[in-house]
VEXMAR-30452 format. One record per residue (C-alpha): x, y, z; residue number from 0; residue in one letter. Coordinates in steps of 0.2 Angstrom, whole numbers, always signed. Layout:
<nodes>
  east north    up   k r
     X     Y     Z NUM a
...
</nodes>
This chain:
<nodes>
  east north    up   k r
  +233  -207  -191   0 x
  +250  -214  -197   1 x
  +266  -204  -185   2 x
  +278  -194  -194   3 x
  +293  -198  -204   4 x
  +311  -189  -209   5 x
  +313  -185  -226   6 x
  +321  -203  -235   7 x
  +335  -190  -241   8 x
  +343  -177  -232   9 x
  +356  -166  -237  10 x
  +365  -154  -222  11 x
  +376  -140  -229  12 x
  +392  -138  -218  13 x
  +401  -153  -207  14 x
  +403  -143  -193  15 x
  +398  -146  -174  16 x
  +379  -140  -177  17 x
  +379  -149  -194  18 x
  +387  -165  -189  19 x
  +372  -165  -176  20 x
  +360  -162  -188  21 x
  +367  -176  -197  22 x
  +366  -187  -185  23 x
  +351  -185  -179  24 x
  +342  -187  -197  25 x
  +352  -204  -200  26 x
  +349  -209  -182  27 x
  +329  -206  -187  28 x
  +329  -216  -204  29 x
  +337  -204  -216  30 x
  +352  -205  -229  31 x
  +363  -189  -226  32 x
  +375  -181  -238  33 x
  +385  -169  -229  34 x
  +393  -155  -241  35 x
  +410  -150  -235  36 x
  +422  -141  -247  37 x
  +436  -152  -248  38 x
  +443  -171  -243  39 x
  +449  -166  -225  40 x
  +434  -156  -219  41 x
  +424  -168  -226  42 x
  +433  -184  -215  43 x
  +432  -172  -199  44 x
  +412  -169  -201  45 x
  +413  -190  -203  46 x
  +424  -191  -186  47 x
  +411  -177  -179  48 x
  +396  -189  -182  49 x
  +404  -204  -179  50 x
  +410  -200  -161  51 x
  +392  -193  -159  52 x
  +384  -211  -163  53 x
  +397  -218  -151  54 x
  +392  -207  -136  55 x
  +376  -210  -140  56 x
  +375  -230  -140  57 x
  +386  -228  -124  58 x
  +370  -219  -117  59 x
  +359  -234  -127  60 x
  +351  -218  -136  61 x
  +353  -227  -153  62 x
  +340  -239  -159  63 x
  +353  -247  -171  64 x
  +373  -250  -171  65 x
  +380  -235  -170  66 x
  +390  -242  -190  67 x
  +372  -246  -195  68 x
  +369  -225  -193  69 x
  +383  -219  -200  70 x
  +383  -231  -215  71 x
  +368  -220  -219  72 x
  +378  -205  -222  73 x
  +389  -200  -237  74 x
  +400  -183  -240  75 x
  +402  -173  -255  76 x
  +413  -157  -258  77 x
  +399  -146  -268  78 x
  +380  -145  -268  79 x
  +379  -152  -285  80 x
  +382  -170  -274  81 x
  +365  -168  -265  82 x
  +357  -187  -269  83 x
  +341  -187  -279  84 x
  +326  -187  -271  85 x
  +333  -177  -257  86 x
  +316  -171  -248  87 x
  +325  -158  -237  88 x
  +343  -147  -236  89 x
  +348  -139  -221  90 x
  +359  -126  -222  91 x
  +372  -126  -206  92 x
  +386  -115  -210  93 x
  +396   -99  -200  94 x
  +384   -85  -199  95 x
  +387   -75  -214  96 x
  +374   -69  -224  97 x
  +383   -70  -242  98 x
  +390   -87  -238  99 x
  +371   -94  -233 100 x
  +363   -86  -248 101 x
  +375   -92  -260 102 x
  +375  -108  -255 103 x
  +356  -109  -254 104 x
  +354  -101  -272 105 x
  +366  -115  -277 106 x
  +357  -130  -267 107 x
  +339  -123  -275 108 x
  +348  -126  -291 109 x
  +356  -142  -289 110 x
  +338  -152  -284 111 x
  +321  -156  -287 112 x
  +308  -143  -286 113 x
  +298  -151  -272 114 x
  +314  -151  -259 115 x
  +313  -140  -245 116 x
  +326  -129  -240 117 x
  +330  -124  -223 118 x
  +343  -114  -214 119 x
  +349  -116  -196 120 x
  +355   -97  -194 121 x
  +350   -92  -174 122 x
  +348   -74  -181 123 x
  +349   -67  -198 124 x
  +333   -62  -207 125 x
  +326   -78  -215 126 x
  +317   -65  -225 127 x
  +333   -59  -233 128 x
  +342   -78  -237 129 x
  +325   -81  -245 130 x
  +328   -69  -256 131 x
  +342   -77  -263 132 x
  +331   -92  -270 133 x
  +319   -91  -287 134 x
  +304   -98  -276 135 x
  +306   -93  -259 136 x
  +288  -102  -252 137 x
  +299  -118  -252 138 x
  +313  -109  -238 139 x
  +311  -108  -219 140 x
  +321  -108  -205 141 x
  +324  -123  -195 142 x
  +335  -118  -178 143 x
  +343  -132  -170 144 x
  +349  -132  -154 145 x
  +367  -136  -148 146 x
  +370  -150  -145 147 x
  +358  -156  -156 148 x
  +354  -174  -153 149 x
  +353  -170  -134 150 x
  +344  -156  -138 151 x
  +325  -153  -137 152 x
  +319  -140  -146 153 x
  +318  -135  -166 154 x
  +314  -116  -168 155 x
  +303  -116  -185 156 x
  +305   -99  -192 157 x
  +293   -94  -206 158 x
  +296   -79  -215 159 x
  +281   -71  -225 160 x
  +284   -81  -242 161 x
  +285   -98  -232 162 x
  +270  -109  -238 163 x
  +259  -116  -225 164 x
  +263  -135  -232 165 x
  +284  -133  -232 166 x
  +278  -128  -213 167 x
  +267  -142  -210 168 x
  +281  -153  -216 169 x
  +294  -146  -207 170 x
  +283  -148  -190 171 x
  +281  -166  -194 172 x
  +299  -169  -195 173 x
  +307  -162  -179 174 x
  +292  -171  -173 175 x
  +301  -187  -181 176 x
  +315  -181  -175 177 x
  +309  -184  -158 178 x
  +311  -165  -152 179 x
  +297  -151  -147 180 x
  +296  -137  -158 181 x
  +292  -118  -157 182 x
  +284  -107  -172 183 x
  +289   -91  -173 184 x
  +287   -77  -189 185 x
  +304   -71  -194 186 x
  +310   -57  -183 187 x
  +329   -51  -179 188 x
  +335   -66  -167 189 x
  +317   -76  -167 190 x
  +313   -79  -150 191 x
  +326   -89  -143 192 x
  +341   -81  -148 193 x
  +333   -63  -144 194 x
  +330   -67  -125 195 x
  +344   -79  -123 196 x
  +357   -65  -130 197 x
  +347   -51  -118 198 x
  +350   -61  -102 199 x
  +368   -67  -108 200 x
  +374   -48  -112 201 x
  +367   -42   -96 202 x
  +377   -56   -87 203 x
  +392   -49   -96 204 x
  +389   -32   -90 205 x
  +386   -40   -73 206 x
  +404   -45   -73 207 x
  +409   -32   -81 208 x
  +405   -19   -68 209 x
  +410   -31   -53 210 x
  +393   -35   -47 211 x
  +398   -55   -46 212 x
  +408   -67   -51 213 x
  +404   -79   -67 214 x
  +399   -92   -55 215 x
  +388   -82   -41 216 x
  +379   -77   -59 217 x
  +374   -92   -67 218 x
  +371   -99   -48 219 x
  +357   -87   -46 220 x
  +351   -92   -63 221 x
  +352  -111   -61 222 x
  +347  -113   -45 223 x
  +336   -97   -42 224 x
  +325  -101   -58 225 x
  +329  -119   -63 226 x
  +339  -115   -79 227 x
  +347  -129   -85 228 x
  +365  -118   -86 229 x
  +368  -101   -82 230 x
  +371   -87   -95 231 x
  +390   -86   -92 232 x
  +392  -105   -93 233 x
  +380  -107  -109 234 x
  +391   -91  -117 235 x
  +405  -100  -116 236 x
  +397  -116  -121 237 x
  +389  -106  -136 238 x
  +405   -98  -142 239 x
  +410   -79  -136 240 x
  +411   -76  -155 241 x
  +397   -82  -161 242 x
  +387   -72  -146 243 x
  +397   -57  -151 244 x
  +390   -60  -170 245 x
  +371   -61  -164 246 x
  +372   -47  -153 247 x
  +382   -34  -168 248 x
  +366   -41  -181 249 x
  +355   -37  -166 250 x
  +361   -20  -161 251 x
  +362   -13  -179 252 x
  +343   -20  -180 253 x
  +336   -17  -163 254 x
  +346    -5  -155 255 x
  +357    +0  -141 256 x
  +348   -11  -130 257 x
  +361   -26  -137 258 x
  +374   -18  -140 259 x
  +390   -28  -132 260 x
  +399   -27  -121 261 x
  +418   -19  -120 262 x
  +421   -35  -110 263 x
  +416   -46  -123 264 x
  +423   -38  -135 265 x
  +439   -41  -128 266 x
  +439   -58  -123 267 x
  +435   -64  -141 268 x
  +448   -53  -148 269 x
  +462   -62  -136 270 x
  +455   -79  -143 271 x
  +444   -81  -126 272 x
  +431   -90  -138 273 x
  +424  -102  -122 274 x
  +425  -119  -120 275 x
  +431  -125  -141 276 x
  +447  -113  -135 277 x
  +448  -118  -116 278 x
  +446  -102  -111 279 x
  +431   -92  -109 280 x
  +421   -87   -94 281 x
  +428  -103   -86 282 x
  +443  -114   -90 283 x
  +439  -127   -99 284 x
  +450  -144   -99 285 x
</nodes>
């Protein structure tokens, strides 16, 4: 039985730092990758993005090739309509906003060949609902990569009712190209990772909140007392308080109270306290 390969062509949707990773981690596997980034300047930055990841990662000889040899693999362009030909899979990795991803999915769907597969990184929103955007929604999943995503592990495959079994089987066999575990889960408000993640992170928050502990003595508990990697406050901050506070709003208008977010995060991100990517979070980040 021959092992499992990336698509030849990829194209990631959004240069940011989850789809810089993604990036990476395709063209590190075998794969040509056209990042699309609306304009010149954020398209140069996703570059950097990628660049300094290949660098970090032939420090740690992680790379199989020169890290020039990867990125010589991967090419920008500032609209969908420059996905290559051929491309076998687009990954969608931009903020999370609903109209944004589904307008740029329809337009992807549009731009390439009817076998591509289309995939979108949200942590939360309903897959259901993006695939609603596209004219054959059997070709859509979710594929939920993990930050940061070369070092990462896990892929969170997400398959909404319209997903066909062989767009599933396919993406299964490239995260296991990829070199990463993954997870099948069917499309539900914050999957499965998201959903606990956020419940013991916002219980965390309240923990401070209310004065129980301090940051530290929390995630302590947590990393020491049941071998998580990082504790909730640390991974919060290392997340993104915004990007939390998001999840948890989608999660409490679908769930109920029992995400609602805290005051205390609330106020942090509304002073700019955004973690570790403002220096202040949490912790203080240098």
């Amino acid at each position: 039985m021959s092992s499992p390969t990336v698509p030849a062509v990829v194209g990631v949707i959004g240069g940011g730092r989850m789809g810089a990773g993604i990036a990476q981690s395709f063209a590190a596997a075998g794969s040509s990758v056209t990042v699309v980034e609306s304009g010149a300047q954020a398209a140069a930055a996703a570059v950097d993005r990628i660049a300094t990841g290949l660098r970090r990662a032939a420090e740690r000889g992680r790379l199989a090739e020169p890290a020039e040899q990867v990125l010589a693999r991967v090419t920008t362009a500032e609209s969908v309509d420059g996905l290559a030909p051929g491309t076998g899979l687009v990954v969608e990795a931009v903020p999370e906003n609903a109209a944004l991803k589904a307008g740029l999915l329809a337009a992807a769907e549009a731009a390439v060949d009817d076998t591509t597969v289309l995939a979108t990184n949200t942590s939360s929103l309903s897959v259901t609902e993006l695939a609603a955007a596209l004219k054959v929604p059997g070709r859509f999943l979710g594929m939920h990569f993990f930050n940061p995503v070369p070092a990462s592990e896990l892929i969170e495959i997400v398959v909404a009712p319209e997903t066909s079994p062989e767009v599933v089987r396919a993406a299964l066999d490239w995260t296991g190209a990829l070199g990463k575990k993954d997870v099948v889960v069917k499309d539900s408000p914050g999957f499965a990772s998201s959903r606990l993640g956020l419940a013991l992170g916002l219980e965390a928050i309240r923990m401070v909140e209310e004065g129980v502990a301090e940051p530290e003595a929390i995630d302590d508990a947590m990393s020491l007392g049941y071998k998580h990697p990082m504790g909730p406050l640390r991974l919060t901050d290392l997340v993104g308080l915004d990007v939390r506070l998001a999840i948890a709003e989608y999660l409490h208008a679908t769930l109920g109270e029992r995400f609602a977010p805290p005051q205390l995060l609330r106020d942090k991100v509304a002073r700019g306290e955004l973690g570790r990517k403002s220096g202040q979070g949490f912790y203080t980040w240098h």
